[in-house]
DSSP file (Angstrom, degrees, kcal/mol; ACC not computed):
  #  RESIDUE AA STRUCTURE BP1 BP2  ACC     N-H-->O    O-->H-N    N-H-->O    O-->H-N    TCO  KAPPA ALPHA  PHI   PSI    X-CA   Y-CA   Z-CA
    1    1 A X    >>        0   0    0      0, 0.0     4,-1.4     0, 0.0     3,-0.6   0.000 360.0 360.0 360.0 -29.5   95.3   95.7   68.9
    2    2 A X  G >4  +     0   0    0      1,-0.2     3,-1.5     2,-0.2     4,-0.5   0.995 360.0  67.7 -32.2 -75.7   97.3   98.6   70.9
    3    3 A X  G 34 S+     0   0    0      1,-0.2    -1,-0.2     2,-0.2     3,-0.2   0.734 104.5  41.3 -38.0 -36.8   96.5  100.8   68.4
    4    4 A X  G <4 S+     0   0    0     -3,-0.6    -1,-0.2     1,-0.2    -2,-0.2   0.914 128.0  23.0 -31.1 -74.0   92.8  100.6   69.5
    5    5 A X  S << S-     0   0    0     -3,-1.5    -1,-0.2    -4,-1.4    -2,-0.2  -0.239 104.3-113.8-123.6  39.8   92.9  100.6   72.7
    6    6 A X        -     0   0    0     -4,-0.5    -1,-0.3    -3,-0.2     2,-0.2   0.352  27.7-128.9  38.0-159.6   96.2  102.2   73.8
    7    7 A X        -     0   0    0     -4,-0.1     2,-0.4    -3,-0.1     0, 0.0  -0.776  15.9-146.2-155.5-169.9   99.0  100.2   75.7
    8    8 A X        -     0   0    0     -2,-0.2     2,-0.4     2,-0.0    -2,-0.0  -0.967   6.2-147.7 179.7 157.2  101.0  100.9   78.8
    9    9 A X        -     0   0    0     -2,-0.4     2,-0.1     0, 0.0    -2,-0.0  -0.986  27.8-121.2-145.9 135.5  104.4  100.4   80.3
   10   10 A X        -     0   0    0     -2,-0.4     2,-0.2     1,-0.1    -2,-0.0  -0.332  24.1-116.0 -79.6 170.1  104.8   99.8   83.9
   11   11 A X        -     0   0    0     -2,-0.1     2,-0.2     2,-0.0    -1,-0.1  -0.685  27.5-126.2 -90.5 162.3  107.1  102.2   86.1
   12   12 A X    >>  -     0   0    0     -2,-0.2     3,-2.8     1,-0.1     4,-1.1  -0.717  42.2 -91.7 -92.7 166.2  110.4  100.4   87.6
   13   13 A X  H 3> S+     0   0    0      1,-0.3     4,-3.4    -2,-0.2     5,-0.1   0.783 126.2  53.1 -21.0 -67.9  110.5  101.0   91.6
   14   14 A X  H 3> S+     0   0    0      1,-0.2     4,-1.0     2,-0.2    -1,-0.3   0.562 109.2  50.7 -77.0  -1.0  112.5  104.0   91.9
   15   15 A X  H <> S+     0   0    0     -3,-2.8     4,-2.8     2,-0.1    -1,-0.2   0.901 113.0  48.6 -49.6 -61.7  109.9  105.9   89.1
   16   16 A X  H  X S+     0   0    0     -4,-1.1     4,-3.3     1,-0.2    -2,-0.2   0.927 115.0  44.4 -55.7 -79.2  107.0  104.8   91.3
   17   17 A X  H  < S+     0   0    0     -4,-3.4    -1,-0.2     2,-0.2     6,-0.1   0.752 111.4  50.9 -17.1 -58.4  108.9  106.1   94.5
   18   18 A X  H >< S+     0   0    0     -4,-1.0     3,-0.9    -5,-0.1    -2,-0.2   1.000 119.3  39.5 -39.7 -79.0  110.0  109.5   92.8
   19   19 A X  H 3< S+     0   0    0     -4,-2.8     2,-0.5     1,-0.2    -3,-0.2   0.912 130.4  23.8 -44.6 -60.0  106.1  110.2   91.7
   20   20 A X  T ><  +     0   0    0     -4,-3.3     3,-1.6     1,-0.2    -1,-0.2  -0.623  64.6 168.0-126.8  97.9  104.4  109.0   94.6
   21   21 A X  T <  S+     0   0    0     -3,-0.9     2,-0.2    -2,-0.5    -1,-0.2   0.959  87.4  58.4 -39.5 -53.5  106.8  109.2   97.8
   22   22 A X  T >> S-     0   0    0     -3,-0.2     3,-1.0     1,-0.1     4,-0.7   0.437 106.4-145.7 -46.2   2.4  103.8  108.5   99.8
   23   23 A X  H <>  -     0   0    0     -3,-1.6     4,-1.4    -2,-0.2     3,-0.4  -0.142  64.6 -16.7   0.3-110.9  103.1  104.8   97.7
   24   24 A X  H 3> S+     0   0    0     39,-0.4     4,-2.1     1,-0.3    -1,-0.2   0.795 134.9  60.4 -96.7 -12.1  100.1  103.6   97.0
   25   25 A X  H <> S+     0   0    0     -3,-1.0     4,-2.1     1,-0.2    -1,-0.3   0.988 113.7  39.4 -72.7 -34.7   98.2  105.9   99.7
   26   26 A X  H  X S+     0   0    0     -4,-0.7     4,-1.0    -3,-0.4    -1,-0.2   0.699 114.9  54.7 -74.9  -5.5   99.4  109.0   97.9
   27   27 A X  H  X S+     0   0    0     -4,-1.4     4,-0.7    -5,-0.2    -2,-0.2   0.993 109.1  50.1 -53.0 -72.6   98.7  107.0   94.4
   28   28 A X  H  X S+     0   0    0     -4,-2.1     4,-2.1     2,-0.2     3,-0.5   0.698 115.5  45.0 -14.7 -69.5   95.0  106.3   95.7
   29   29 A X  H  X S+     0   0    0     -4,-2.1     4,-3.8     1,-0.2     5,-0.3   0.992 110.4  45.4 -63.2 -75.4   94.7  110.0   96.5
   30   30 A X  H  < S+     0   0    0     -4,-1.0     4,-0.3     2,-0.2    -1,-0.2   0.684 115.8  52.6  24.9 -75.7   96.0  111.6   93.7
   31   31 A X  H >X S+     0   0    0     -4,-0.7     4,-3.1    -3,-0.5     3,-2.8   0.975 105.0  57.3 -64.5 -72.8   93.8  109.0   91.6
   32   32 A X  H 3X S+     0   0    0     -4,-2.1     4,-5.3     1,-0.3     5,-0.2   0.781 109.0  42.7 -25.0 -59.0   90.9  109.9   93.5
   33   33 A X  H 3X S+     0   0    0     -4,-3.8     4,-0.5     1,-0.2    -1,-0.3   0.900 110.1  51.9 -65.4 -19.1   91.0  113.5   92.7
   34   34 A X  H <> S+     0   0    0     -3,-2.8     4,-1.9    -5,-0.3    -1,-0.2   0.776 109.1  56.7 -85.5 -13.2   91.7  113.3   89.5
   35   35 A X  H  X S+     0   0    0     -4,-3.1     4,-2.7     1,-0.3    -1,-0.2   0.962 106.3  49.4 -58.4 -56.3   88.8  111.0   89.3
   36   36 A X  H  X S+     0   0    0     -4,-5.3     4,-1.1    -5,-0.3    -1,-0.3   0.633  95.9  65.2 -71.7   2.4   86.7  113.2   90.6
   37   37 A X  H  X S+     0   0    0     -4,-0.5     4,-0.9    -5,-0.2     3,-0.3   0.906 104.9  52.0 -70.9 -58.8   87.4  115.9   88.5
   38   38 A X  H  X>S+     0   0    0     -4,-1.9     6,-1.6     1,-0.3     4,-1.2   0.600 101.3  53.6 -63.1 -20.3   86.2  114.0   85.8
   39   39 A X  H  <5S+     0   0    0     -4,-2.7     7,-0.3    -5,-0.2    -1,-0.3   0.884 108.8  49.7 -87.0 -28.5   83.4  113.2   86.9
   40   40 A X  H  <5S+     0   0    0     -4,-1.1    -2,-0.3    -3,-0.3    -1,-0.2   0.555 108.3  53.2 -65.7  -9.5   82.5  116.7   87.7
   41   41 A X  H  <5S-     0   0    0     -4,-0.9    -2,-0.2     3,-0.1    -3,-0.2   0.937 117.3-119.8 -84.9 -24.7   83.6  117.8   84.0
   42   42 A X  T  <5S+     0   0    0     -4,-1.2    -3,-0.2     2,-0.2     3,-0.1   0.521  83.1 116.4  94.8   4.7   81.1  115.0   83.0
   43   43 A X  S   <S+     0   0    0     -5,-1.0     2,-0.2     1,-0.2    -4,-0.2   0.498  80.7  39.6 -95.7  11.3   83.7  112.6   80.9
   44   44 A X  S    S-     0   0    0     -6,-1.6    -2,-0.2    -5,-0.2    -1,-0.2  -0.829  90.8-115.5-159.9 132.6   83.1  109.8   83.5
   45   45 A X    >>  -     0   0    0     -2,-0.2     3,-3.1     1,-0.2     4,-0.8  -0.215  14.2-140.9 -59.7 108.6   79.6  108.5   85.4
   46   46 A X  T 34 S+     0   0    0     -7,-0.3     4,-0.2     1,-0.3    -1,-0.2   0.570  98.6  69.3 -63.4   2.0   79.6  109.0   89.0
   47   47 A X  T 34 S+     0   0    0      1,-0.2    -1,-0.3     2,-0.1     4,-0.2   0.607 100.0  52.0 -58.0 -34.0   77.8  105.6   89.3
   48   48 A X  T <> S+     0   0    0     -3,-3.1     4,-1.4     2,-0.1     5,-0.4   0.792  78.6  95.0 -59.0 -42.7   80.9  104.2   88.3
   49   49 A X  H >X S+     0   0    0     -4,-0.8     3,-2.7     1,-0.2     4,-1.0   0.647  88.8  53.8 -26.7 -76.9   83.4  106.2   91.0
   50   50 A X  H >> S+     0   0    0      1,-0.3     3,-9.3     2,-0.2     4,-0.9   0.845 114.1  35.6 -40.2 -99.1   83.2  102.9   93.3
   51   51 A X  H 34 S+     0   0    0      1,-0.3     4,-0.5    -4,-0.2    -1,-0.3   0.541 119.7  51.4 -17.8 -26.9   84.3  100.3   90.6
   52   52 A X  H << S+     0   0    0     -3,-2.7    -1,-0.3    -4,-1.4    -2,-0.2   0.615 111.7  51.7 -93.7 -22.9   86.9  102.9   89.0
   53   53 A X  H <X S+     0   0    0     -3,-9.3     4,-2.6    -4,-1.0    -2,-0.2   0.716 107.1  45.1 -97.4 -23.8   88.1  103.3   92.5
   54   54 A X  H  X S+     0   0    0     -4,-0.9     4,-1.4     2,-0.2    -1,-0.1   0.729 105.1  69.2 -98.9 -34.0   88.8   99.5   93.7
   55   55 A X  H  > S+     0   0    0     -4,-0.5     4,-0.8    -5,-0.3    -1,-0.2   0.507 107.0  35.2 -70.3  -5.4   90.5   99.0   90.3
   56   56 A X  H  > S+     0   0    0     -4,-0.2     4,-3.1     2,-0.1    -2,-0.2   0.919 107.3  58.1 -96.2 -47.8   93.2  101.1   91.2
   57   57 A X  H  < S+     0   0    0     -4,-2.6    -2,-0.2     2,-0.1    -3,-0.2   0.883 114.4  43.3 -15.8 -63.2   93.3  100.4   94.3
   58   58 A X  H  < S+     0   0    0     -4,-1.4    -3,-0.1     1,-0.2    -2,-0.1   0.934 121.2  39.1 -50.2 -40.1   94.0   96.4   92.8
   59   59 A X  H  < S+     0   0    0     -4,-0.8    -1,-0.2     2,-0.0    -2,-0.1   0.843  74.3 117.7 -91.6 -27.0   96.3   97.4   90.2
   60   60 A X     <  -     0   0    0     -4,-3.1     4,-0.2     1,-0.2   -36,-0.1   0.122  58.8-149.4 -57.9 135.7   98.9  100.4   91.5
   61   61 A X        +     0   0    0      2,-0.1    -1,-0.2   -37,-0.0     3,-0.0   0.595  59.7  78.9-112.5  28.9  101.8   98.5   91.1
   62   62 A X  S    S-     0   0    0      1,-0.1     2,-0.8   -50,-0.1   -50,-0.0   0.054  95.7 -55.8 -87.0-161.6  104.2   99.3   93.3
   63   63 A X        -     0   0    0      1,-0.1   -39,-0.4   -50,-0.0    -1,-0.1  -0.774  61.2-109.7 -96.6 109.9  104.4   98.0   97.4
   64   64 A X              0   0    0     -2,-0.8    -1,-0.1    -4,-0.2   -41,-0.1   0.134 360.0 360.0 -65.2 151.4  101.4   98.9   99.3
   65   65 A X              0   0    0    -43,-0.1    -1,-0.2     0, 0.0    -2,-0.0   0.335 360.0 360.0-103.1 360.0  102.2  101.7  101.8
């Protein structure tokens, strides 16, 4: 079913740390822009942004900062 619908492998601590010293606020930011990028290029609906936004919030999985 992977093959479908891709798969994902979590980072261990000290990845999560490396990438975003800041944790989950600089995750959250980050995310945000790159959200929005896309949503200006047109591959994702801004009527969505909220919903896209809350799930990341939920999921980054390191210790919120």
């Amino acid at each position: 079913m992977s093959m479908i619908f891709g798969s994902g492998e979590l980072f261990d601590a000290a990845t999560l740390r490396r990438l975003y010293p800041g944790g989950s606020t600089e995750y959250l930011e980050r995310f945000t822009g790159a959200l929005d990028a896309a949503i200006r290029s047109g591959f994702i609906l801004a009527a969505d942004r909220a919903e896209i936004l809350e799930l990341a919030a939920a999921t980054y999985p390191g210790a919120r900062s």
